[in-house]
C-alpha positions, 0 to 999 in steps of 0.5 A, a space after each residue: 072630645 072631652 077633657 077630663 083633666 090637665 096639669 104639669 109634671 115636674 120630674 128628672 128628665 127622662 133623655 138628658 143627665 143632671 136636668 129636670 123636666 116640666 110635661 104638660 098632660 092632657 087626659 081627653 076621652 072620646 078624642 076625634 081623630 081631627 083632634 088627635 090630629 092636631 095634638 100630635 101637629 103641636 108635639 104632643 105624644 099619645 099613651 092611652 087617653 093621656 097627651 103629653 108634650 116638655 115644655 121645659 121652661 129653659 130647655 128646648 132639646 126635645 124636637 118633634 120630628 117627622 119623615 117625609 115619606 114621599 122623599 124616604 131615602 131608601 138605601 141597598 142596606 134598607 131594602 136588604 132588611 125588608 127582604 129578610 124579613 120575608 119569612 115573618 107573618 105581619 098583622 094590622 089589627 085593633 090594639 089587644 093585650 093577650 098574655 103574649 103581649 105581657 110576657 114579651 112587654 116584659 122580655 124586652 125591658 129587662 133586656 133594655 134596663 141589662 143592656 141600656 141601664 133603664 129603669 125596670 117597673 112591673 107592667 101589670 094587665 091594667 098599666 098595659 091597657 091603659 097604655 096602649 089599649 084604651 084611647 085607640 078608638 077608630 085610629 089606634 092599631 097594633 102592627 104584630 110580628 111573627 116568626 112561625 106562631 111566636 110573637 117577636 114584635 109590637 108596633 103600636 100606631 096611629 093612623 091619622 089624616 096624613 101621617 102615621 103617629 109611632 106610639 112605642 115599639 117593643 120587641 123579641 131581643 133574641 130575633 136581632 137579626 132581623 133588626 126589628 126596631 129599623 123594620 118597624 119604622 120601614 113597614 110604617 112608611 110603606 103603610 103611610 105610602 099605600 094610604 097616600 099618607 105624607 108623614 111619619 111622626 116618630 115622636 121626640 128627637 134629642 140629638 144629645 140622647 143616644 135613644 134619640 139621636 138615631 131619628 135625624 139619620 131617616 131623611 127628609 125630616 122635618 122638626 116642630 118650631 117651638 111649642 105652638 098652642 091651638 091660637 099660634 102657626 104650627 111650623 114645621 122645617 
């Protein structure tokens, strides 16, 4: 491991309005799954070589959570996803950028800045490597999902000791009938549970955020207690 930088970000806050934010980054090259590991164990996130976790000096709403896979309530309405679904090609494989990729990347965020009011940027090759290409090494995948020879969904994902890190996910919007977002996180647990893997770490829940409040109805969870640093007890309830 080598860490090339740290520092503070002070920004708007991205989940909740008329608040600011304070994330602090970690750029690491060459970090070992062990360490990945343990970052992600104390509510850090993952994009490329770059760690991030809030750390908002008056404001504690960004709760890392994570699903107990082995306790997953599978419902009729869960299970019925899965078998809709049968007619996609899935592929595990090392994170690629292709003009597939680029193209749908695109799709996807000028349908969410239409329907959800998001910010749209141009995503150029480079920004998209950095991203989610560079930093996989021997723990970065993507999960692609295929109708016919079309690419409609991105998962990208760690795989760690014992659990499945969910970096980001993008999709095809005129394949809603599959609903790929709750598929996504389906096709996860069942790899977490192939492998013997206990957890799936879905990044940050806030129940005031519509874009994150939907993470408490996958039960059993878990969240992180407070901001624990490599000195302190990580406790998760």
């Amino acid at each position: 491991m080598n860490l090339i930088r740290e520092f503070l970000h002070h920004d708007k806050c991205s989940y909740l309005e008329n608040l600011n934010q304070t994330l602090h980054y970690k750029v690491i090259d060459n970090c070992s799954m062990e360490c990945n590991h343990s970052l992600i164990e104390m509510g850090y996130r993952r994009f490329g070589k770059m760690y991030f976790r809030p750390i908002c000096k008056d404001c504690d709403e960004c709760k890392s959570i994570k699903i107990d896979v082995a306790n997953f309530e599978w419902s009729k309405s869960k299970r019925r996803i899965l078998r809709r679904a049968q007619d996609l090609h899935i592929v595990i494989q090392k994170p690629s950028i292709t003009k597939q990729h680029l193209e749908l990347f695109k799709k996807y965020h000028l349908y969410k800045q239409e329907k959800n009011g998001w910010e749209y940027h141009e995503t150029t090759a480079n920004n998209y490597f950095g991203s989610f290409v560079d930093g996989a090494y021997d723990y970065g995948y993507e999960v692609l999902y295929f109708k016919d020879e079309h690419l409609i969904g991105v998962d990208l994902i760690d795989i760690l000791p014992n659990g499945i890190s969910s970096i980001y996910f993008y999709y095809d919007p005129d394949f809603a009938k599959y609903n790929l977002g709750k598929l996504s996180l389906y096709y996860q647990i069942i790899m977490a549970k192939e492998r013997g893997l206990d957890w799936i770490y879905l990044g940050y829940y806030v129940k005031d955020c519509p874009s994150l409040a939907y993470k408490s109805e996958y039960k059993p969870f878990k969240t992180l207690q407070g901001r624990p640093n490599n000195i302190s007890e990580v406790i998760w309830r």
